[in-house]
Phi, psi and omega in degrees: 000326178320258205286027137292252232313326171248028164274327203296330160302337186267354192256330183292308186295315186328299182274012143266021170074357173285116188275149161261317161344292184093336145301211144298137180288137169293149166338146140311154129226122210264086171277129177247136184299168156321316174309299177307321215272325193275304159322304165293348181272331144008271220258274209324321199055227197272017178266012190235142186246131190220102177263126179263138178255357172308185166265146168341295199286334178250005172253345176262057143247315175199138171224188160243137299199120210146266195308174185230126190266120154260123166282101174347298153320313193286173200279355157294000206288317209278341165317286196321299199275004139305032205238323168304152190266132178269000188243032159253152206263175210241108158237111195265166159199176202202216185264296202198021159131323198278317193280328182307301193290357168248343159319287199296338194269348185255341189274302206290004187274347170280340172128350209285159204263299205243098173231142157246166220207122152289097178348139152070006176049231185266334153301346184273311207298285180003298185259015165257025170099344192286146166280151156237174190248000000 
């Protein structure tokens, strides 16, 4: 769990111009409130790729309106998000923040340039009011 928190930190310091590296800053991964995140599906259209990383059973329970359910967990997920475009941007989520974030840490370790993560995953998107499907 550490170290998912710090490539995603390490993509946050990247874009104060700070290097951990002394090289090149690895890609971002960008976490957004339910607001923000409701706002990039908004404004992006059919240029936003919206991954549910839940289980099969939890994404045919509720999704958000879109998304494409990958599962985080199976031992294949980094096969699977090859389906995905890397230079189109990413909004992974998950039931409330922990599996989004080994998403987001496998999508930029794949090349992807822009992913984001919901602050709270689909309780968070839920309890800001948002729909679901």
């Amino acid at each position: 769990m550490v170290v998912l928190h710090l490539i995603c930190i390490a993509g946050t310091i990247a874009a104060f111009g700070i290097s951990l590296s002394g090289g090149s800053s690895p890609p971002e991964c960008k976490v957004l409130d339910p607001d923000a995140a409701s706002e990039l599906i908004g404004t992006s259209g059919k240029d936003l790729q919206i991954l549910d990383v839940r289980t099969p059973e939890e994404f045919q329970s509720e999704h958000i309106h879109d998304a494409v359910n990958v599962n985080v967990r199976d031992p294949d997920f980094a096969e699977q998000i090859s389906m995905f475009k890397e230079d189109m941007p990413v909004l992974a989520y998950c039931k409330s923040g922990v599996r989004s974030e080994t998403a987001g840490t496998t999508l930029v370790s794949k090349g992807f340039k822009e992913v984001y993560l919901i602050k709270g995953g689909i309780e968070g998107w839920k309890g800001a009011g948002y729909p679901v499907e």
